[in-house]
N, C-alpha and C positions, 0 to 999 in steps of 0.2 A: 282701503279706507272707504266706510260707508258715506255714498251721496250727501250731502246736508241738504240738498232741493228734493229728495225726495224722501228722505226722511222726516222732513217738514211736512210732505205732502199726504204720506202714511199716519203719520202718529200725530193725530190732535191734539191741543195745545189744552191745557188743564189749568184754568186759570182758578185762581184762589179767591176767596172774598176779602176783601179789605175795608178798614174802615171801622168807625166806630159811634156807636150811638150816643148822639149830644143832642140836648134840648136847648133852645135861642131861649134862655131865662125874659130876655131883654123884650120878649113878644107882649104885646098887650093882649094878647086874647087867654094869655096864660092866666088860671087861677090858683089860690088857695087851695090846699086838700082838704083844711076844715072851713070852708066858703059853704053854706048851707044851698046856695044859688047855683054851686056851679057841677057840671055835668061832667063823667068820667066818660074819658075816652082812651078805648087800648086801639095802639096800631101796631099792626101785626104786618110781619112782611116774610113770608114765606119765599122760597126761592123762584124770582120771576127768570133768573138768567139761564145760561143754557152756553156749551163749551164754542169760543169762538165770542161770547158777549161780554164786553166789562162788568164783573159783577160786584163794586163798588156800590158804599153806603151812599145813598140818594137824600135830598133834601125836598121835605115836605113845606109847602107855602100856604100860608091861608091869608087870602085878600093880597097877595102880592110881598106877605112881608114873611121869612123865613122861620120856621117852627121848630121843624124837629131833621136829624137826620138820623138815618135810622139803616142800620147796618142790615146785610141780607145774615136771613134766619135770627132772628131776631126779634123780638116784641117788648111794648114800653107802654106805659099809662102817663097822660096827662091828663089834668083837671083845667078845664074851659069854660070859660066866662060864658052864659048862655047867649047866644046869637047868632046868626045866619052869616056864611062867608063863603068865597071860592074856595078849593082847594086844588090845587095844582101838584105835579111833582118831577122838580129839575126841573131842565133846559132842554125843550126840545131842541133834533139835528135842525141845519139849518134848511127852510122848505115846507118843512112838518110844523102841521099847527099843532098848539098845545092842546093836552089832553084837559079836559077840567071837569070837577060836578060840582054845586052848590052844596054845602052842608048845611044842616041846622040844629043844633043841641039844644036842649032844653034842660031847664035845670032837673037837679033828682036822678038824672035819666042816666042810663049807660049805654055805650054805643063802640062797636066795634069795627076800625076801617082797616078794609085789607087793598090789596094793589092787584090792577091784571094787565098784562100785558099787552098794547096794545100797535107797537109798533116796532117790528125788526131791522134793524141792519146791519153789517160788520161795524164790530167795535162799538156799535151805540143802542138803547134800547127807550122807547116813551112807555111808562106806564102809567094806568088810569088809578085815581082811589074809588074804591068801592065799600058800600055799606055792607057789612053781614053779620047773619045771625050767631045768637050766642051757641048753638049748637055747632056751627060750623066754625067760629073761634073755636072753641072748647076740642075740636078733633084738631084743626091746624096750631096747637100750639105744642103736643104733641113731637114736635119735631122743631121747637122754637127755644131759644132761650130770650129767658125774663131780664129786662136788665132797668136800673132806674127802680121808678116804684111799682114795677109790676111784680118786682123779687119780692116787694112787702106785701102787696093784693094782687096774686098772683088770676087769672083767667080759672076756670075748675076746668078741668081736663075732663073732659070726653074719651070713654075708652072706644078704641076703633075692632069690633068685632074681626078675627084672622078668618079671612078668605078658603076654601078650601082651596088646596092646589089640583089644577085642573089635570088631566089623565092625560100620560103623555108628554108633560110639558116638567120640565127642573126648577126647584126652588133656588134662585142664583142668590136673592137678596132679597132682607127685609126692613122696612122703614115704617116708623111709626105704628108698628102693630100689625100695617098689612103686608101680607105675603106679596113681591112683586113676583111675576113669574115671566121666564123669556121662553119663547115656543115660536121655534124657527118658522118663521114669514116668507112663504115660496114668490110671492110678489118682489121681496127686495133681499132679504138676506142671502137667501142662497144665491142669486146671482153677485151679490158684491164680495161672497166668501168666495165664489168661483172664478174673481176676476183679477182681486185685489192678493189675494192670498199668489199665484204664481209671481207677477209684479215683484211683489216682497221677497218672494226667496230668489229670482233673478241681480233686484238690485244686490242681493246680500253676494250670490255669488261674484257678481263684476266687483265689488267692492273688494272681495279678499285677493281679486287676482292682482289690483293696485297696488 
């Protein structure tokens, strides 16, 4: 029978995203979509997690009081009352101060927030909001689903020019247009394929002699 302590230890755990995007209606910073005053906002939340992170839908706060929550890979439009506010996102771990920036919409105006990462640990993760350009929406949505009213004003997609693949190196996978390419790393890969790889077929042999 194969180890479970070491099978745990070998094969990382692939955790799923969960969750689902809801808007707090009950926010007063929320507007009208036909309010002539009020300012569109798409948040966009690209994948900030990484295997080993909780990659749960996160709640967005502005001014302390709950907004949106907004599931990973994902993006959603709301329409915002023009005014200056915090924006927060979650509950930091405990220790960690929270992440924050001030926003400001203005009416008329469009504005697109994304999130970065700005703090690691097992099972927990802070992320910051950030401002970005329509060009760089427009390539991260790409790899996004529209949910809410962004399915009806959707962001215009940005096509992402395909990379050449470099000489030497295998096309393993491609995401959003670009070629990722894996090209064995003599700093780390070869020695964990060199280390890890015996390890594995030892446990497997003591396993069958059980």
């Amino acid at each position: 029978m194969f180890p479970r302590f070491l099978a745990a230890a070998l094969i990382p755990p692939v955790l799923a995203a969960c969750g689902t995007t809801v808007v707090v209606e009950s926010n007063p910073s929320l507007a009208k979509a036909d309010e002539e005053a009020s300012a569109k906002v798409y948040f966009l939340r690209r994948g900030t997690g990484s295997i080993g992170e909780q990659r749960h839908a996160f709640t967005i706060f502005l001014d302390g009081k709950p907004l949106l929550t907004l599931a990973e890979q994902e993006y959603t439009l709301l329409y915002l009352k023009p005014e200056s506010g915090v924006m927060t996102v979650g509950s930091p771990p405990p220790g960690v101060e929270p992440s924050q920036d001030v926003f400001s919409f203005q009416p008329r105006n469009t504005y697109y927030v994304g999130f970065r990462r700005q703090y690691f640990a097992p099972n927990t993760s802070l992320v910051r909001p950030v401002l970005m350009s329509e060009e760089d929406a427009g390539i991260a949505v790409n790899d996004l689903k529209a949910v809410g009213l962004a399915q009806r004003e959707p962001v215009a997609a940005v096509a992402v020019a395909m990379k050449p693949e470099p000489e030497g190196c295998h096309n393993w996978f491609k995401v959003g247009g670009t070629s990722r390419h894996s090209c064995l790393n003599l700093m780390w890969e070869v020695p964990a394929l060199v280390v890890f790889f015996p390890i594995f077929v030892g446990a497997m042999f003591i396993g069958s002699l059980e």
